[in-house]
N, C-alpha and C positions, 0 to 999 in steps of 0.2 A: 441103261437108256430107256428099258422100254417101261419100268418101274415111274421114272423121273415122267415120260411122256403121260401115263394112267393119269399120277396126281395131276397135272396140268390141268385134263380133261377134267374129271373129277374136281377139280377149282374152276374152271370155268361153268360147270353144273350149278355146282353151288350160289358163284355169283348171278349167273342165271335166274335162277331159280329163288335168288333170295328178293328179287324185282316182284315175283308172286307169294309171298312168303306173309304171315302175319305179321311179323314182325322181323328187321334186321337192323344192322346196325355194326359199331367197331368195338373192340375190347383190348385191351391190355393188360400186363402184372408181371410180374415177379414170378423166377425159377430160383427153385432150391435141390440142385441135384441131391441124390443122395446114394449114388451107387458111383464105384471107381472104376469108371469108362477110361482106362487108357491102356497103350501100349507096354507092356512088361509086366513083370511079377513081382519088384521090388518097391516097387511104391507105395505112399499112406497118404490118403487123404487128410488135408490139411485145413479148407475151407472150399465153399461151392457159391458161385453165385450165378446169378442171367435175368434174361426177361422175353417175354412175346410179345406179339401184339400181331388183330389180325380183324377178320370179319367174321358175321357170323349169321347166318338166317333162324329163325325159331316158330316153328307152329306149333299150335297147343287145340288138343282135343279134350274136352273135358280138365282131369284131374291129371293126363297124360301130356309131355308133349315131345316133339325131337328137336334136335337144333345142330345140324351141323355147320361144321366151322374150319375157316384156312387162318392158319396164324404161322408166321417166321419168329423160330424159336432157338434166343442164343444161350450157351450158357459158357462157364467157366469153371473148370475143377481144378482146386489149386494141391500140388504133391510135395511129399517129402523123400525122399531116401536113406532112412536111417542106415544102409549102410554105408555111405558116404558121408566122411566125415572133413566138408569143405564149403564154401561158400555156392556151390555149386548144386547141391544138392536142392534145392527148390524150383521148381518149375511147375507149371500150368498145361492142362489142355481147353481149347477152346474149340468148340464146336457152333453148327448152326444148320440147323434143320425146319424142312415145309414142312408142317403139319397139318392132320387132314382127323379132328376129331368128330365123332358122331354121335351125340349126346341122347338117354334119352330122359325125359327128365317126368318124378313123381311127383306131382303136386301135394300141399298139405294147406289146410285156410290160412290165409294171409302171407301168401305167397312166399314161403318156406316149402325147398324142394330138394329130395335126392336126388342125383345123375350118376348114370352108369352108361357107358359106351366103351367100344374100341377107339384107337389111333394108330394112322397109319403114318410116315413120317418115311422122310428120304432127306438125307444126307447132302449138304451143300455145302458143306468147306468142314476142315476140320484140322488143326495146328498144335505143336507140342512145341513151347518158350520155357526157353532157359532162361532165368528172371536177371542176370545177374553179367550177363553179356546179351542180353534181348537178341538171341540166336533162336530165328524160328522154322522148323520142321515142320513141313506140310505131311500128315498121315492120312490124306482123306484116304488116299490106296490101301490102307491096311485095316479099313472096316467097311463093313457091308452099307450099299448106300441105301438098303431101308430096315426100317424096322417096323416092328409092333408093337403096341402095347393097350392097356385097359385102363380107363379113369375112372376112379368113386372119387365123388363127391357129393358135397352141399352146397346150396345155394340160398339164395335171398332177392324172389325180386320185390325191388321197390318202387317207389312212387315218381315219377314224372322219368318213367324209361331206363333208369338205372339200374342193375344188375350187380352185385358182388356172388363169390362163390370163389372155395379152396376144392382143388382135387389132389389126389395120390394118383399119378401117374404109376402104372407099373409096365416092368417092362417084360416081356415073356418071349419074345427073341434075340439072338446072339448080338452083339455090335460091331464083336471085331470078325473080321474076317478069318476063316479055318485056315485059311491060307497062310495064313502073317502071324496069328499070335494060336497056341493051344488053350489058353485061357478063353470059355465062355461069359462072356459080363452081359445083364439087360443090367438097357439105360432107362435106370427109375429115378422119380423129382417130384417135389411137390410144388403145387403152383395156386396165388391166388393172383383171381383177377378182376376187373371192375368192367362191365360193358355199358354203353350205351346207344340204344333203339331210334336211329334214325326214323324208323315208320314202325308205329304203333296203333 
């Protein structure tokens, strides 16, 4: 609870604060998990997909700038169990987490830039489907409702407010809970996304 409460704050900072901001605006894209976020030991990933979308503020000093950012981020990691040899054996987890990334980004001429930040992220639903009798299990209880993690990327700003850029999310804290599973997993994804700059 008192994790879920910070971020809140911390999101109303930001939209706050994105009212005095150089520039802000909305974003969106595409999540490509790429690490096996789920419950048990017998599973094999089999395909990942999701999206975000969210807001974001951006000041720039010089060749330097920051730009943090809240975005709702779902995604979908689809399982096998080779050792079950039935129709049953496929199912998915789906997930859906606030994110609270804090970007800081290197300028290069013609507005090509690195970004490196943390992310902070709290857990908001989270389900394991059995594709096959669409039987779905609620797990949010058996992982940790926040986590951590670090984005590199690149970016690209462009002309009349728009924005493109990919990052490698990485993850560098537990997902599941010590409690529920002994397996440690970070939930790592790659993400690109497109913004655009209400006030420029």
């Amino acid at each position: 609870m008192k994790n879920k409460i910070n971020i809140l704050i911390l999101g109303l900072l930001i939209t706050t604060g994105s009212l005095m901001a150089q520039e802000f605006g909305i974003k969106a894209g595409v999540n490509i998990p790429t690490s096996n976020a789920v419950i048990g030991n017998n599973l094999e990933q089999s395909g990942a997909s999701g999206y975000h979308a969210g807001i974001f503020a951006k000041f720039k000093f010089a060749f330097i700038g920051i730009s943090p950012e809240l975005q709702y981020s779902f995604q979908i990691i689809d399982f096998e169990d080779p050792n079950i040899i039935t129709p049953d054996k496929n199912s998915s987890q789906e997930s859906a987490y606030l994110d609270l990334p804090i970007m800081l980004r290197f300028y290069l001429p013609g507005g090509l830039n690195f970004q490196l930040g943390p992310q902070f992220s709290y857990l908001m639903s989270a389900k394991q489907i059995t594709h096959t009798t669409d039987a779905e299990t609620n797990i949010k209880d058996e992982l940790l409702n926040s986590n951590i993690s670090i984005n590199l990327g690149i970016g690209w700003d462009l002309p009349f407010g728009l924005d493109v850029y990919g990052r490698y999310n990485i993850g560098i804290s537990d997902v599941n809970d010590p409690a529920s599973a002994s397996t440690a997993i970070q939930n790592s994804m790659i993400q690109i996304s497109l913004a655009y700059s209400l006030k420029k």
